[in-house]
ZAMARGU-4260 file (C-alpha; in steps of 0.2 Angstrom, whole numbers, plus 5000, padded with zeros to 4 digits):
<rodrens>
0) 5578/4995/5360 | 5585/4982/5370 | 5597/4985/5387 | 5613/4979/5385 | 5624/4973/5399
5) 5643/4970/5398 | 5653/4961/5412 | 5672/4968/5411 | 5684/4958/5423 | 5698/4964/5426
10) 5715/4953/5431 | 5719/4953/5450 | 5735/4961/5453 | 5743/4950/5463 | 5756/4957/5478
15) 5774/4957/5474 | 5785/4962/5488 | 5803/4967/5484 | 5816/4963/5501 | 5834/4973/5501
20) 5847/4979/5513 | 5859/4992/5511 | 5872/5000/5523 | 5861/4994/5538 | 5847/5002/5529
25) 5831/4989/5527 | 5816/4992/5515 | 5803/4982/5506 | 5793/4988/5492 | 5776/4984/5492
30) 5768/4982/5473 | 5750/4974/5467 | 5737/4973/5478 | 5735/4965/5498 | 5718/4959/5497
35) 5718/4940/5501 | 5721/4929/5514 | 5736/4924/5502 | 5744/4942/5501 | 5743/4942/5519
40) 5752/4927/5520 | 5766/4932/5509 | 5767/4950/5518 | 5770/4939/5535 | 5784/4928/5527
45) 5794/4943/5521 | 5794/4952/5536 | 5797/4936/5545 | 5814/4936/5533 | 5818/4954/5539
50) 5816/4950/5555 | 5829/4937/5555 | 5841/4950/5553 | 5836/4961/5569 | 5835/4978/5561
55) 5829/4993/5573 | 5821/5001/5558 | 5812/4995/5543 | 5805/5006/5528 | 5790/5001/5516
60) 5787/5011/5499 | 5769/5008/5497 | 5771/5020/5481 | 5764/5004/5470 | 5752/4996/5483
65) 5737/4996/5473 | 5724/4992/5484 | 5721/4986/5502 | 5705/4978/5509 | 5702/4974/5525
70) 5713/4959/5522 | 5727/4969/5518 | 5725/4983/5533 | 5726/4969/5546 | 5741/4961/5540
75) 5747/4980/5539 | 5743/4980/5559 | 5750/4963/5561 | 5766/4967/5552 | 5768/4982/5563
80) 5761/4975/5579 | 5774/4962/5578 | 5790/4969/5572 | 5788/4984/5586 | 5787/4969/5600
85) 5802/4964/5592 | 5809/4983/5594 | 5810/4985/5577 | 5801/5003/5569 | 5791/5002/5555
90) 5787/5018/5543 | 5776/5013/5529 | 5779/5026/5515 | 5768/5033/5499 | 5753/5026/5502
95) 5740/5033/5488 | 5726/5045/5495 | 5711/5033/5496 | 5721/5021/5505 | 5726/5034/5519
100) 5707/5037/5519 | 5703/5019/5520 | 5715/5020/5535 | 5709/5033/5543 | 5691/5027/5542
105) 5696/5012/5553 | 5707/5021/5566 | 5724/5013/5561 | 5732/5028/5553 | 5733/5032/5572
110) 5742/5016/5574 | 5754/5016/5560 | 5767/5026/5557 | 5763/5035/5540 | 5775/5044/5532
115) 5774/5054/5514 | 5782/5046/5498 | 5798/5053/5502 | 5798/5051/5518 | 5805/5035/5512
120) 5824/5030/5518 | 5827/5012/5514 | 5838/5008/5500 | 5835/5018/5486 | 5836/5004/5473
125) 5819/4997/5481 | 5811/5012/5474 | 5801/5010/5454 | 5809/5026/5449 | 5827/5019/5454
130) 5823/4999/5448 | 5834/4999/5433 | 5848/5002/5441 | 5846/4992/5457 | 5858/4979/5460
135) 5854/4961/5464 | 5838/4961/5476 | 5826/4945/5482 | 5808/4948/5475 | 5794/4936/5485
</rodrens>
């Protein structure tokens, strides 16, 4: 009997970042995967938009974020790194279990400020379970 061998690729999610502001309250949502050099790219230009505004805080639903590789944790750092120089507070929200572990693994979880799914206090209309009823946001 012969050994087969089957190749399945899957398609690369590729990272969507939805922007909004709501009664002073900023948030992105993070959806797709931060794994490329490109995704860290398009992270940076969104919170470079954000900052442009001056907020004091900034909350991230990461209830979508796929997957995060190396790539993706150091543009995590970056982001946050950068916006607390700026004085702005960063709260990264719902991030899956692996990923937490993932963070934890390289010490940054120590570094970021981590918060529970609904922990979450950015505008509500960034949030999947609240997307049908959004009203007008910029998606990267």
């Amino acid at each position: 009997m012969a050994d087969s061998f089957f190749l399945l690729i899957l398609p690369m999610r590729t990272l969507t970042i939805h922007l909004g502001s709501y009664q002073g309250h900023m948030g992105l949502s993070l959806r797709g995967d931060c794994a490329t050099a490109a995704d860290a790219n398009h992270l940076d230009k969104a919170l470079n938009q954000l900052l442009d505004s001056h907020p004091t805080q900034v909350w991230v639903d990461c209830q979508q974020l796929h997957s995060l590789t190396w790539l993706g944790q150091r543009a995590l750092l970056k982001a946050d790194t950068r916006l607390r120089a700026a004085g702005t507070t960063l709260h990264w929200c719902g991030l899956a279990t692996s990923m937490l572990a993932q963070l934890a693994a390289s010490g940054l979880n120590s570094m970021l400020n981590l918060l529970p799914a609904d922990g979450f206090r950015g505008p509500r209309f960034l949030l999947p379970t609240l997307a049908s009823d959004a009203p007008a946001q910029l998606a990267w």
